[in-house]
FISE-252842 format. One line per field, with one value per residue (C-alpha): y, z, x; chain. Coordinates in nm, 2 decimals. Example, Ala and Ser with C-alpha at 12.3 -4.5 7.8 and 13.67 -1.06 7.14 Angstrom:
// FISE-252842
yy	[-0.45, -0.11]
zz	[0.78, 0.71]
xx	[1.23, 1.37]
mol	[A, A]
This chain:
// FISE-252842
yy	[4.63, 4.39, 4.45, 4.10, 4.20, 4.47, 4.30, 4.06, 4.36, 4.49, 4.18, 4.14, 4.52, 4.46, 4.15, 4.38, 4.69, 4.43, 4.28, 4.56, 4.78, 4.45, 4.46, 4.24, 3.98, 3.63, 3.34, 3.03, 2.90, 2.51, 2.25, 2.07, 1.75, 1.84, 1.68, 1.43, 1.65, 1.97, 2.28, 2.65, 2.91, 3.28, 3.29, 3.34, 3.33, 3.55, 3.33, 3.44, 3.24, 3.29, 3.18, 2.88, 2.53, 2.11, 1.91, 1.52, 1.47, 1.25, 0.96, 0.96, 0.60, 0.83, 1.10, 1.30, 1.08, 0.97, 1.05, 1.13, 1.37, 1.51, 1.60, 1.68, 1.93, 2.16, 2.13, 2.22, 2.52, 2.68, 2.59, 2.73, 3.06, 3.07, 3.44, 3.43, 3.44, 3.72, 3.96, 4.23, 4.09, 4.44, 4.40, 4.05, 4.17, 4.48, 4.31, 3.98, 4.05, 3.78, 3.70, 3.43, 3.12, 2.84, 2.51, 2.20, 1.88, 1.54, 1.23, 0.88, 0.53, 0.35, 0.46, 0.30, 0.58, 0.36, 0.20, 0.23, 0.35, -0.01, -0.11, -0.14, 0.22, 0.41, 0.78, 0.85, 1.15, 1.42, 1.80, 2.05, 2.38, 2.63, 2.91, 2.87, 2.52, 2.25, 1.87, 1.62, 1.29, 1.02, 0.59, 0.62, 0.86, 0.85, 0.99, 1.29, 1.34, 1.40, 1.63, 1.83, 1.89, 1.95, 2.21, 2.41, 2.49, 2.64, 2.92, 3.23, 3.55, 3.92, 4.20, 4.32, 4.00, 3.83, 3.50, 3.38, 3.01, 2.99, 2.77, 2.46, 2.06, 1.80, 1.41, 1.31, 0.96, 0.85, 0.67, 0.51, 0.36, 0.38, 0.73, 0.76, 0.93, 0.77, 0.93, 0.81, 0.85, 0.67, 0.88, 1.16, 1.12, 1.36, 1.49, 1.39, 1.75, 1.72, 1.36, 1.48, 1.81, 1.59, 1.37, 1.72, 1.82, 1.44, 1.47, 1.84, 1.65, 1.36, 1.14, 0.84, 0.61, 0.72, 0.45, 0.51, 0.40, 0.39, 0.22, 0.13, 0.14, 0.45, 0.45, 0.22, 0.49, 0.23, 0.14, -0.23, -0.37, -0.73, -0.60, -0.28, -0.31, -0.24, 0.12, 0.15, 0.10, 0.16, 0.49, 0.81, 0.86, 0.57, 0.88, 1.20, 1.04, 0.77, 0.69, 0.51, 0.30, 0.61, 0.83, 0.54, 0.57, 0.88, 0.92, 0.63, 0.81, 1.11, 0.95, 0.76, 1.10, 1.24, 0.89, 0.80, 0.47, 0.38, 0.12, 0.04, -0.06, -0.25, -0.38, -0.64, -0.82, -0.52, -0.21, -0.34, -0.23, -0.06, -0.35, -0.59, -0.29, -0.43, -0.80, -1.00, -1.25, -1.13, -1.01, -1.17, -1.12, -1.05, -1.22, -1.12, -1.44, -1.69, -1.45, -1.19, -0.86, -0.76, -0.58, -0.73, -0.76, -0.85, -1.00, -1.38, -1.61, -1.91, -1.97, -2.06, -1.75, -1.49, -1.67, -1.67, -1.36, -1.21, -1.39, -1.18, -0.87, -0.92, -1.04, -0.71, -0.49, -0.68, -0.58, -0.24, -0.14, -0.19, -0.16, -0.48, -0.43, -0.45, -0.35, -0.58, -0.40, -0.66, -0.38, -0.33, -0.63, -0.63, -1.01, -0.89, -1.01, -1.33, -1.47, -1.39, -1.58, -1.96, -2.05, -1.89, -2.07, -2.38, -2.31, -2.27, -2.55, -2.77, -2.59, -2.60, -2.25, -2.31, -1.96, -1.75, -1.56, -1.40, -1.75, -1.75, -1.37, -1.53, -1.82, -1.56, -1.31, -1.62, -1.75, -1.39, -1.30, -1.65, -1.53, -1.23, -1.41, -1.65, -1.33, -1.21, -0.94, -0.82, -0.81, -0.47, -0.53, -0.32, -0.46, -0.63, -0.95, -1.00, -0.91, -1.20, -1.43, -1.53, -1.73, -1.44, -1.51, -1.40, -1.14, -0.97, -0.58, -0.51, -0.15, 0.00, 0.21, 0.20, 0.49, 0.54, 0.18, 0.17, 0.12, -0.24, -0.29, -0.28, -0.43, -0.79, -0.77, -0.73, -0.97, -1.21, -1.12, -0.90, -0.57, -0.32, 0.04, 0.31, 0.52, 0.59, 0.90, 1.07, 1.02, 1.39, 1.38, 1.46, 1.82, 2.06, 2.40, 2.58, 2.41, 2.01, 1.95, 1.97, 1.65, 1.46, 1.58, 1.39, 1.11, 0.84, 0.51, 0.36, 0.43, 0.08, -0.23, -0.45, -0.54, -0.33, -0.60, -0.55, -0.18, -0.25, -0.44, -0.10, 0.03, 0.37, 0.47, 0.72, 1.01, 0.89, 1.15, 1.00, 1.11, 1.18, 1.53, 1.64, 1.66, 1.86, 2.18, 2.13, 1.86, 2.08, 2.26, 1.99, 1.78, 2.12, 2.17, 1.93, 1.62, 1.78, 1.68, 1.30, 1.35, 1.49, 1.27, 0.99, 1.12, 1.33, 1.20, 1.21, 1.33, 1.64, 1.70, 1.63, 2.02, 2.16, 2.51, 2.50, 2.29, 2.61, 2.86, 2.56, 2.47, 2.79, 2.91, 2.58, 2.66, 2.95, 2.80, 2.54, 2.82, 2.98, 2.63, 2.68, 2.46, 2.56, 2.51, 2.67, 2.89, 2.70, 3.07, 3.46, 3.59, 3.64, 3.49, 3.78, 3.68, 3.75, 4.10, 4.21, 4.33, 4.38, 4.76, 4.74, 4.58, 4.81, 5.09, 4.93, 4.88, 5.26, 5.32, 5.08, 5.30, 5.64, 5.43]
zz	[-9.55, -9.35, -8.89, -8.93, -9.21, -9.04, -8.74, -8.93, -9.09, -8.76, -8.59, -8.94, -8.91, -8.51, -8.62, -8.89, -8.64, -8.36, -8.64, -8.70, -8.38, -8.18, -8.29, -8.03, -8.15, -8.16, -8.37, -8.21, -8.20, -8.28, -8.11, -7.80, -7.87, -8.26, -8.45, -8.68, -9.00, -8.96, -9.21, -9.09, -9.33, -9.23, -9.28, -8.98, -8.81, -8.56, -8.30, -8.08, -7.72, -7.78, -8.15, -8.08, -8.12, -8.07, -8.24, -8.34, -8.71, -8.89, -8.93, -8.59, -8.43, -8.11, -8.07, -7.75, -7.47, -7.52, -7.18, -7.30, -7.55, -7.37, -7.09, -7.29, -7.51, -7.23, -7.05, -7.40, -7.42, -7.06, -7.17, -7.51, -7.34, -7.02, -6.99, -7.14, -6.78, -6.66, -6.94, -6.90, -7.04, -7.20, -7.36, -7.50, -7.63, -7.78, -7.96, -8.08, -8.17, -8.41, -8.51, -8.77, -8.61, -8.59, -8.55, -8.43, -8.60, -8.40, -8.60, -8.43, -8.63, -8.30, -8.03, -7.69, -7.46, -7.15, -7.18, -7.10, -7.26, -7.30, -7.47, -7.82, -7.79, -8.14, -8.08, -8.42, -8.57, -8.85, -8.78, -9.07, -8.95, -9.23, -9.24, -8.99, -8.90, -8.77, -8.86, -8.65, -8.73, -8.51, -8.48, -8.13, -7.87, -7.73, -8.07, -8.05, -7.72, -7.82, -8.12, -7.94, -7.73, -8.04, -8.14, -7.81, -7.83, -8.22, -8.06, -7.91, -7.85, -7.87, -7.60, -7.68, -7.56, -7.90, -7.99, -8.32, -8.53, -8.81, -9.11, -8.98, -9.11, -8.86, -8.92, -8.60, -8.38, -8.13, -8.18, -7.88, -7.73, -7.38, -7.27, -6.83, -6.57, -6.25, -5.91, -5.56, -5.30, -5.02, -4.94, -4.90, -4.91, -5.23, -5.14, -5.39, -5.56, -5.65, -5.84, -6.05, -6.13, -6.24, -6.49, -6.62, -6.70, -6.84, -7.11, -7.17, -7.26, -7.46, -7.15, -7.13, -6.85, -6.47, -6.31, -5.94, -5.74, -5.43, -5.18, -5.04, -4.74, -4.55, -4.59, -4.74, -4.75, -5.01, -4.80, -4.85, -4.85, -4.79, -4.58, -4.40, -4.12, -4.45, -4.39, -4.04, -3.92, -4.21, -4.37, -4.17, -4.07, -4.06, -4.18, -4.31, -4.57, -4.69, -5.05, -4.96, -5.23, -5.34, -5.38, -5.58, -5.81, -5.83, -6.02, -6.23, -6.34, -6.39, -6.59, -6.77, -6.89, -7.06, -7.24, -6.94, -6.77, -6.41, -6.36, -6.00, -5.84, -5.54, -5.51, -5.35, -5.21, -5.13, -5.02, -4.82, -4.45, -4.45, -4.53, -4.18, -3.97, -4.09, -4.19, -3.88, -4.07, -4.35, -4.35, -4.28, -3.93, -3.94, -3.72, -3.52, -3.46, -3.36, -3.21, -3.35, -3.39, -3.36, -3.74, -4.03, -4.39, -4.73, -4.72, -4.67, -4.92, -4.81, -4.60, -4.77, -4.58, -4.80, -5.10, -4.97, -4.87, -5.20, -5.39, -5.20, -5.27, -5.61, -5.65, -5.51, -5.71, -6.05, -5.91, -5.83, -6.12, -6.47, -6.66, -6.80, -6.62, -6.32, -6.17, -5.93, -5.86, -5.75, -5.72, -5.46, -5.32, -4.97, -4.94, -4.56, -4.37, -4.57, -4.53, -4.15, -4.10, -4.02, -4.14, -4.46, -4.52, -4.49, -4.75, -4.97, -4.89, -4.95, -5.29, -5.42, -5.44, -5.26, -5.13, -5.44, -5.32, -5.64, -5.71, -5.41, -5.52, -5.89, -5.66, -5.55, -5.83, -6.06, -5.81, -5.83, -6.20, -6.25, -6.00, -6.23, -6.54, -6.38, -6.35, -6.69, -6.56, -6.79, -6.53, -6.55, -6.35, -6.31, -6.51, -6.16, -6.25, -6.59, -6.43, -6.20, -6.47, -6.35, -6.58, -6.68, -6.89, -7.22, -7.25, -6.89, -6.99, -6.81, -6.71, -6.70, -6.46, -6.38, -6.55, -6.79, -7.00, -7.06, -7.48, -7.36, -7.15, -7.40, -7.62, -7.41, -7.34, -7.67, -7.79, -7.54, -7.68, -7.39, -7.43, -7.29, -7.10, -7.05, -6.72, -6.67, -6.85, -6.74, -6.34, -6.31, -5.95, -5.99, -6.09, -6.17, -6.25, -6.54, -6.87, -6.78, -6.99, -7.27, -7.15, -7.18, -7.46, -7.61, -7.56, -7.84, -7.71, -8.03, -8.03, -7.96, -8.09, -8.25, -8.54, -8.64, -8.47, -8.14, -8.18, -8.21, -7.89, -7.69, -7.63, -7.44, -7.13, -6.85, -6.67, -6.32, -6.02, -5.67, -5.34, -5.07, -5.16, -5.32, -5.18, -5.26, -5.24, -5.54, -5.73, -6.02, -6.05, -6.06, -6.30, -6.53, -6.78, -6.79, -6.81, -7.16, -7.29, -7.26, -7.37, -7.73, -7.74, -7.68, -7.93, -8.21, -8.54, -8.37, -8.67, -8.63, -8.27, -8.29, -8.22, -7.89, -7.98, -8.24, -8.00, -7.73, -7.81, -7.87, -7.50, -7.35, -7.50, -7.37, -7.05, -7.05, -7.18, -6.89, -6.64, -6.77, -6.73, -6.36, -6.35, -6.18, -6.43, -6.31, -6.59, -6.87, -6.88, -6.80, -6.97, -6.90, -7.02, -7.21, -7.01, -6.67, -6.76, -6.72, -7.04, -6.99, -6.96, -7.32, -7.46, -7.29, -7.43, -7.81, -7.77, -7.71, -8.02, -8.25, -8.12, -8.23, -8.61]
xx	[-12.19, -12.40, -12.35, -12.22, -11.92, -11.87, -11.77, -11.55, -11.39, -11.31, -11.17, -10.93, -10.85, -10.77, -10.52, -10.35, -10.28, -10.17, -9.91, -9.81, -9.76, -9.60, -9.29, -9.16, -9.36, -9.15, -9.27, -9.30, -8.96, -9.10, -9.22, -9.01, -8.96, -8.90, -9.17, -9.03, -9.15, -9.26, -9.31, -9.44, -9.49, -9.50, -9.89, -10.08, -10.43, -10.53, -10.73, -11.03, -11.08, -11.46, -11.47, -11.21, -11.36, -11.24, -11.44, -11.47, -11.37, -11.73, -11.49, -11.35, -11.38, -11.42, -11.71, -11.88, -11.84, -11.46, -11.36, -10.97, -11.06, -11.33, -11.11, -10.80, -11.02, -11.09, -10.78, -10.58, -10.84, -10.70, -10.32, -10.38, -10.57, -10.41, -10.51, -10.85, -11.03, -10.81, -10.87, -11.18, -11.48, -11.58, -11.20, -11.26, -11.66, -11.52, -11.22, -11.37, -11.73, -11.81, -11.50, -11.40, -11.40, -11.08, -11.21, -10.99, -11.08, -11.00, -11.01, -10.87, -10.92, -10.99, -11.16, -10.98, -11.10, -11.18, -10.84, -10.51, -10.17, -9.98, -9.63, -9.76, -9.98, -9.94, -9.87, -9.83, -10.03, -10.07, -10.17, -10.27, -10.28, -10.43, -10.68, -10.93, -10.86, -10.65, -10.69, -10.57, -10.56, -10.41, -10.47, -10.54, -10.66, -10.31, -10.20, -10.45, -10.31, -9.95, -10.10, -10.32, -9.97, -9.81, -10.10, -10.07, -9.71, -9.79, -10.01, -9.83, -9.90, -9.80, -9.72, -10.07, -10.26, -10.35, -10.29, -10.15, -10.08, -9.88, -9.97, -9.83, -9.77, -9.68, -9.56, -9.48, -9.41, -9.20, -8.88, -8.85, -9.20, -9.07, -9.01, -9.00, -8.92, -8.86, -8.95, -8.82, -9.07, -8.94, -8.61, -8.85, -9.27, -9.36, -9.73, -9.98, -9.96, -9.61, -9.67, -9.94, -9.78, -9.48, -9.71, -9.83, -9.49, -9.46, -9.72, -9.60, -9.28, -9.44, -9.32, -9.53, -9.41, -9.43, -9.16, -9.30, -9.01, -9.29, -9.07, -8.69, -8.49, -8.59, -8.96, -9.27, -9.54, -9.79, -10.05, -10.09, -10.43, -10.32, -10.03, -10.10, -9.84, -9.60, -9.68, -9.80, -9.46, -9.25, -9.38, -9.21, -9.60, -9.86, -10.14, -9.94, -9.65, -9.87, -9.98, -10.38, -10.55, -10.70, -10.39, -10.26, -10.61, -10.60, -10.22, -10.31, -10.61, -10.42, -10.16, -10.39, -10.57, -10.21, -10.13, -9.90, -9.82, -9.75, -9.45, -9.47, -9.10, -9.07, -8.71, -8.58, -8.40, -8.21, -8.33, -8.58, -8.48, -8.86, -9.00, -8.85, -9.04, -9.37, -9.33, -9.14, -8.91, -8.86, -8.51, -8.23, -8.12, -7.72, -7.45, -7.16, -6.99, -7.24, -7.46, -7.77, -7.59, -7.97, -7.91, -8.11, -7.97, -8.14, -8.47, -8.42, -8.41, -8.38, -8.71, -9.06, -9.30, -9.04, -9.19, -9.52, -9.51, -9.38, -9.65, -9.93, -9.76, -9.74, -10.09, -10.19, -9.98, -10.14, -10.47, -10.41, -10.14, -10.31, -10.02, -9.85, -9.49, -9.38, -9.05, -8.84, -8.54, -8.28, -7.99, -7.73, -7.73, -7.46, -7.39, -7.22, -7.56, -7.58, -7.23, -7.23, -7.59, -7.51, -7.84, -7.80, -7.49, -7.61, -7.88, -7.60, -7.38, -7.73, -7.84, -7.45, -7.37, -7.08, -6.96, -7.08, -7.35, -7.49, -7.60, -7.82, -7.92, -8.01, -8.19, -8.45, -8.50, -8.54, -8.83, -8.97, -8.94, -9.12, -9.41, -9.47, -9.46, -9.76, -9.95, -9.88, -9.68, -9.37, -9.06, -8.81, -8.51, -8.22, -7.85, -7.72, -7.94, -7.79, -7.45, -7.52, -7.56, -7.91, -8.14, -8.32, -8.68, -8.65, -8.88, -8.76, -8.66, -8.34, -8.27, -7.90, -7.81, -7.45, -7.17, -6.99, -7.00, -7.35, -7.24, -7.07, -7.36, -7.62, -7.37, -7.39, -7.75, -7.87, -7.69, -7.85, -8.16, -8.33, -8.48, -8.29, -8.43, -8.11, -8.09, -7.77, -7.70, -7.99, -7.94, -8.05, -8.05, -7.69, -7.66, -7.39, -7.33, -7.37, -7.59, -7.60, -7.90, -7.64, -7.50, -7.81, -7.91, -7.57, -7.62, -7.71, -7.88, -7.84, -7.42, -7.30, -7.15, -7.42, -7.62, -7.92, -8.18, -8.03, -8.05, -8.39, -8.41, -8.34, -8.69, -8.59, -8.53, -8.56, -8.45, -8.43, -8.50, -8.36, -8.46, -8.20, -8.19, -8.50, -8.86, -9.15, -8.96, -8.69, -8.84, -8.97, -8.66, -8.47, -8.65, -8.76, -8.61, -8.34, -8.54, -8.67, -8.33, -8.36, -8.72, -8.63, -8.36, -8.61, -8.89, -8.70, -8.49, -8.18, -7.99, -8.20, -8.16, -7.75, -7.69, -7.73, -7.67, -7.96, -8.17, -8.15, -8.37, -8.65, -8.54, -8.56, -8.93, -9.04, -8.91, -9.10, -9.39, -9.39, -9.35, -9.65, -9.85, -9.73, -9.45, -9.15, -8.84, -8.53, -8.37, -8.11, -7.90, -7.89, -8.26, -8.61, -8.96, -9.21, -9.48, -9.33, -9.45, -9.82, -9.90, -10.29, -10.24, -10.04, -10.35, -10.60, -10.43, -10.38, -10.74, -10.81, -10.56, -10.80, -11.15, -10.97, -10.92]
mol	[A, A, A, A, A, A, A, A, A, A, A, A, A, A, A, A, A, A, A, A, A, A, A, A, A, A, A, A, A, A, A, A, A, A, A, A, A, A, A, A, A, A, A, A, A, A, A, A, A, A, A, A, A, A, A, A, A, A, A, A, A, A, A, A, A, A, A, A, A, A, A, A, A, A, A, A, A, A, A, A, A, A, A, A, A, A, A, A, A, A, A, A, A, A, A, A, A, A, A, A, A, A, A, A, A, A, A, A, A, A, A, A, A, A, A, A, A, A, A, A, A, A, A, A, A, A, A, A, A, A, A, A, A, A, A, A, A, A, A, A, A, A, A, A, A, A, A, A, A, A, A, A, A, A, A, A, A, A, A, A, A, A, A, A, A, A, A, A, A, A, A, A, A, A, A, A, A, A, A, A, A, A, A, A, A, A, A, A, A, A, A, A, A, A, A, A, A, A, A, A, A, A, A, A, A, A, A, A, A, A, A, A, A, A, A, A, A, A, A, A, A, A, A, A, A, A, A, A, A, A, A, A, A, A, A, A, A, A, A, A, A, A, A, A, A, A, A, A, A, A, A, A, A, A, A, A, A, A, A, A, A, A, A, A, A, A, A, A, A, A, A, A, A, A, A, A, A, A, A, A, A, A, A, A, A, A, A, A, A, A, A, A, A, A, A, A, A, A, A, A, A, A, A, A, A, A, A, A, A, A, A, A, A, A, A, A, A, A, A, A, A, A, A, A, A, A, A, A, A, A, A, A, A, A, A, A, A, A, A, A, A, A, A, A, A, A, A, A, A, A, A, A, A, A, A, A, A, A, A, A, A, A, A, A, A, A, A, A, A, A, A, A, A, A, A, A, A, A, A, A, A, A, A, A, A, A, A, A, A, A, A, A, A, A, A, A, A, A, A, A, A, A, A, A, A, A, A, A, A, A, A, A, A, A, A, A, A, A, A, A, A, A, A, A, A, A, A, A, A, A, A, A, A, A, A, A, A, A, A, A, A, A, A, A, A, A, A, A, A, A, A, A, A, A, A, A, A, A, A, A, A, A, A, A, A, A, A, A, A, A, A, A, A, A, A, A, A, A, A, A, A, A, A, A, A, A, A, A, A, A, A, A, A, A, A, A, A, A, A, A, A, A, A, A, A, A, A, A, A, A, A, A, A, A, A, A, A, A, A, A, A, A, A, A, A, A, A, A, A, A, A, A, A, A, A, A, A, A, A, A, A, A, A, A, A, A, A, A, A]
């Protein structure tokens, strides 16, 4: 037998003693979210680190050079391998002397790699995991992206430190093409760190849209380049709890890497107490009597510089946010400050609003959904504006967020022809004891009255993550794993994701699994992960075994 076959023989050999001895050896428990199709068989390679290849498919549209796939290649090798620096180098040489190689093959039909992830992004792809290879085949780069996810989770690995993949066939897509997350960093200033460890866990997740809720009442930390009093005097520190040009850059980019979007939010006219600190006149100065109480309200609508104003703001935020939407807010409204301002009344007794003030509310979020649409921005705003009755442009997305009748809600805007985002089931800023996760994991965005075209009109939605209790040193927790409910719930078939109880041991591998890639997810029950054990003195010693064979 030739040195080479020999070694071959030995690596095979290796493999069959490891199989054998680890009897603690698990499976992968699937994929989290489920794949639309997928079918393992109980044959298995045995992979080596050093023999373990990505490469382009010949008829891949994208080649060397695709900066997407280029990255996401090496950054899928350390998540698939996450021990392979750590282990002894004599160890490795010793058990995986030319050993048979397992190649990945990446195939997309377009190429897209300078671009970004947009509404109409096709994340569909196929995997084909057999003996010595995997074939992935996706439309886009964004596609590859959620495969090569896919892919990762398939690997595991045994008490004795090798690494297996089953024989494995994936269909898979998304059923919903808007799939977010929405983080609040106003009520407390989240440090760069945390964001981009959050749009990790995202893509993990198959998450694709980052809803930065950047600003609100407490704080404005986005350092405006038109308007950089905004944050001088309404961040909680002009230098410190600031998000610069370059921070803001820097997450798109990062997003943009996994397949992610970033949906800025700047809400108004509410929530916007921040904002006065930084922009004289723009609020609405509040009365008690006929006099100044010296308090400011809402921003004010009813002067031409608010208008003006806004305009600039929103110029800047199409120049510095790529993606295609933009969210207004127009929420939570107090109508107190307006009704006591004499000059505000008037406006109304001119315009004919007489003394209903959502009118004058639907006054100003008309005049600013019309300024996005001249920038060919698409407007989200949250389900107070349709409440209002405001003449809404058709193809405005409206966002629901209030309790328990979200099924009437999407009910009445569907049928007024608007696509429709849900939120508010997964406000997982609330949390309880015991398994919560459960309850998003029930619900069914599709479950209302209406015909099957404005079921189609409800495009997702998002777990939403607010700030006046969590900062840099919960939000992982928090977030991990239960915003993996609402993100299977978003991708998977939902008639196969119905059960909770078969959903769980999925969930709680995963959980591990994202502990392992350093993300801090708080347990889902009583247990323990495999890996929290060192098990490089099990593998030393199985490789001492094999030398005596």
């Amino acid at each position: 037998m030739s040195r080479s076959g020999s070694h071959s023989h030995r690596v095979r050999w290796w493999c069959l003693i490891v199989a054998v001895v680890a009897v603690w050896v698990q499976q992968v428990e699937g994929v989290w979210p489920l794949p639309q199709q997928l079918h393992q068989s109980a044959d298995r390679d045995c992979l080596s680190p050093q023999r373990f290849s990505f490469t382009y498919g010949r008829d891949s549209a994208a080649q060397t050079g695709c900066s997407v796939l280029d990255a996401a290649f090496k950054r899928y090798f350390s998540i698939i391998f996450p021990d392979f620096t750590t282990l002894s180098e004599n160890v490795l040489q010793y058990m995986w002397s030319e050993p048979q190689p397992f190649v990945v093959s990446v195939s997309v039909k377009t190429r897209g790699c300078d671009g970004y992830p947009d509404e109409d992004s096709d994340e569909s792809y196929t995997l084909s995991v057999s003996e010595g290879q995997a074939v992935l085949r996706s439309v886009s780069v964004w596609g590859a992206l959620r495969g090569l996810e896919s892919l990762s989770q398939l690997v595991y690995q045994d008490d004795y430190g090798t690494y297996f993949i089953n024989k494995t066939e994936i269909v898979d897509f998304p059923r919903f093409a808007f799939r977010g997350l929405l983080l609040d960093t106003s009520r407390h200033y989240l440090p760069l760190y945390a964001i981009l460890k959050t749009l990790d866990a995202m893509a993990y997740s198959k998450l694709n849209v980052f809803h930065w809720h950047i600003v609100d009442d407490p704080s404005f930390p986005y350092q405006s380049r038109t308007f950089p009093d905004l944050s001088n005097k309404g961040a909680f520190h002009p230098f410190t709890h600031i998000y610069t040009q370059s921070d803001v850059i820097r997450v798109i980019e990062h997003a943009r890497m996994r397949g992610i979007r970033v949906v800025p939010e700047f809400d108004s006219p509410g929530h916007t107490q921040s904002w006065g600190k930084g922009q004289p006149g723009l609020l609405t100065p509040c009365y008690k009597g006929s006099v100044p109480s010296g308090s400011f309200g809402p921003v004010d609508p009813t002067v031409d510089t608010t208008y003006k104003f806004m305009a600039s703001l929103l110029k800047e935020v199409k120049f510095v946010f790529p993606d295609s939407y933009v969210h207004l807010g127009g929420d939570e409204v107090s109508f107190a400050c307006w009704q006591s301002n004499p000059n505000v009344r008037k406006f109304m007794e001119k315009m004919g609003f007489g003394k209903d003030f959502t009118k004058l509310e639907s006054f100003y979020m008309e005049s600013i959904m019309n300024m996005t649409a001249a920038l060919n921005k698409t407007s989200i705003v949250w389900q107070d504006v349709f409440d209002y009755h405001e003449r809404i442009p058709q193809d405005t997305v409206l966002e629901i967020w209030k309790g328990a009748k979200y099924q009437t809600e999407l009910s009445r805007m569907t049928q007024a022809g608007h696509r429709v985002l849900l939120s508010a089931p997964w406000y997982i800023n609330h949390i309880s004891y015991g398994q919560d996760w459960r309850n998003s994991y029930a619900v069914q965005p599709q479950n209302f009255s209406g015909t099957d075209e404005q079921k189609k009109l409800v495009i997702g939605g998002e777990v939403a993550m607010w700030g006046e209790y969590v900062d840099a040193t919960n939000l992982s927790p928090r977030l991990w794993p239960r915003a993996c409910a609402a993100a299977e719930r978003l991708w998977s078939n939902e008639e196969k994701t119905l059960n909770a109880d078969l959903a769980f041991p999925r969930l709680k591998e995963f959980r591990c699994e994202l502990l392992r890639r350093g993300i801090q997810a708080e347990p889902l029950f009583v247990g323990h992960c495999r890996h929290e054990y060192d098990g490089l003195h099990m593998l030393l010693h199985a490789v001492k075994v094999s030398r005596t064979l």
